[in-house]
N, C-alpha and C positions, 0 to 999 in steps of 0.2 A: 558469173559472180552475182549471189543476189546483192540488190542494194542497199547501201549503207544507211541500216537502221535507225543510226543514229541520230539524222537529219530529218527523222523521221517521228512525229509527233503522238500520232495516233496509226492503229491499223482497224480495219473492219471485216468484218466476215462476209463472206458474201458467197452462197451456196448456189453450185448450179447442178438441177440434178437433168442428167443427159442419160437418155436409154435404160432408164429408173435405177441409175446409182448416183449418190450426192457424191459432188468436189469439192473440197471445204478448200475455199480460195481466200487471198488476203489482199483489200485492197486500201488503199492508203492515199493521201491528199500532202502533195507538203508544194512544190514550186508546179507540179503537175500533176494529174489524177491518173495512176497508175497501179497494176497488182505486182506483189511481189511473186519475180520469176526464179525460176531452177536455176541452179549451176551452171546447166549448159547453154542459159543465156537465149533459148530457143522458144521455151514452152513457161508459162503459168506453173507457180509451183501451184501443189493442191496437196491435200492431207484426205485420209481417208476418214478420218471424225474427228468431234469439236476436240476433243484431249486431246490429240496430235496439234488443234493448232494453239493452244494454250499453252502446249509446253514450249514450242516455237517462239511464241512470244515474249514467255519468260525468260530463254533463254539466253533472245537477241535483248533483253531489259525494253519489251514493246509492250507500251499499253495498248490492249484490248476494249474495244468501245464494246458495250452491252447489244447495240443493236444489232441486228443482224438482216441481211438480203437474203432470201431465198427466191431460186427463180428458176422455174418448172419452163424445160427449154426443149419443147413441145413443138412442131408446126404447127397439127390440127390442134393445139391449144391457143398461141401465141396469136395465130391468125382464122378467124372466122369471117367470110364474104360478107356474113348478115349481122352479124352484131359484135365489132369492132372491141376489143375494151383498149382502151388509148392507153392506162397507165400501163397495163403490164406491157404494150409492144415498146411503148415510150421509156421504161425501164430497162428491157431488155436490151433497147439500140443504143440508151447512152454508157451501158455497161461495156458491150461488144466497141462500141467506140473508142473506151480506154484501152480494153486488150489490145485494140489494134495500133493505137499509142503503142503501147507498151514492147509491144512484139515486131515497131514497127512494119507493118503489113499495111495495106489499104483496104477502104473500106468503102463498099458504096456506097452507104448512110453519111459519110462525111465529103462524099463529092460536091461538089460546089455546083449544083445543075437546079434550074428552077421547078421541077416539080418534086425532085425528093426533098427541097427547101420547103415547100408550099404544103410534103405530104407530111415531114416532120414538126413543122407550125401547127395543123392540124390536128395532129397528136395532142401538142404541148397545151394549145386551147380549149382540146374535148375533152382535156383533163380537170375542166374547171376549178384550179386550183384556187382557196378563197382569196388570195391575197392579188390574184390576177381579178378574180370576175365579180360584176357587181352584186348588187343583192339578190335581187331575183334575176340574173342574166344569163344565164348556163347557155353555152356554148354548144351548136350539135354540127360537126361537121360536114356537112355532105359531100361524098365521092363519086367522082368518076370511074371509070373501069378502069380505066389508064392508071389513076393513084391508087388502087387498090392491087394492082399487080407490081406499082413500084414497091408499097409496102410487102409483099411475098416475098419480091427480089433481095430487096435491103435484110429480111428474117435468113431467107436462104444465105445468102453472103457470110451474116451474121453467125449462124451455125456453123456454116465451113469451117469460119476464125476461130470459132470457139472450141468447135472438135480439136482442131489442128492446135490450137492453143494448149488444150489441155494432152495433149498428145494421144487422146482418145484412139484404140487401135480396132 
């Protein structure tokens, strides 16, 4: 059953393109941050372009927020040993984080262990975001090898859920 729209304020787009075809997914905020899922209650719905999900939202009476996620769901993009980009893995993990909400699944990114704490703070810091860092304070993380392969692990995880998510065959 998907969930009851109506409790439901806003929805967003949020595109994941896996194996270079886009999923136009829908994800939403109301008591918890989750995407709307298929009928069979298993998988993420997803539409195959913007019109399909426009009409969807019309039809549930859902306002559509203008902004939109895209998100290139890449290994050798997502993850480089030599030069890290924090928001896109940081974006990616807390997205992966809601499907797995959503889908009920686990997730390693949201294990409670002190170095994926330590490697996802890291993220959220090298993202010098201005409302965290001071004027001139930019943030540069330095890795171990050990957190660098936990962040793989966490991308790898992440993709599994997400393939399987999106029922990718």
């Amino acid at each position: 059953m998907i969930e009851d729209l109506n409790n439901i304020k806003e929805l967003y787009i949020v595109i994941f393109i896996v194996y270079n075809k886009k999923y136009y997914t829908l994800w939403y905020t109301s008591e918890k941050e989750s995407f709307i899922i298929d009928e069979d209650n298993l998988h993420i719905k997803s539409f195959s372009n913007i019109g399909s999900v426009k009409i969807f939202a019309q039809q549930n009476n859902a306002i559509l927020n203008d902004e939109i996620t895209e998100i290139l769901c890449d290994k050798t993009i997502l993850f480089d040993w030599y030069n890290i980009n924090y928001n896109n893995i940081l974006t990616f993990w807390n997205i992966i984080s809601d499907i797995a909400i959503t889908l009920n699944r686990k997730f390693l990114g949201d294990c409670n262990n002190e170095i994926i704490t330590r490697s996802y703070n890291k993220l959220f810091y090298g993202c010098n975001l201005p409302a965290i860092k001071g004027k001139n304070d930019d943030f540069i993380p330095k890795w171990t090898k050990n957190e660098k392969e936990i962040l793989l692990k966490v991308i790898n995880d992440g993709l599994n859920i997400l393939i399987d998510g999106l029922n990718i065959q």
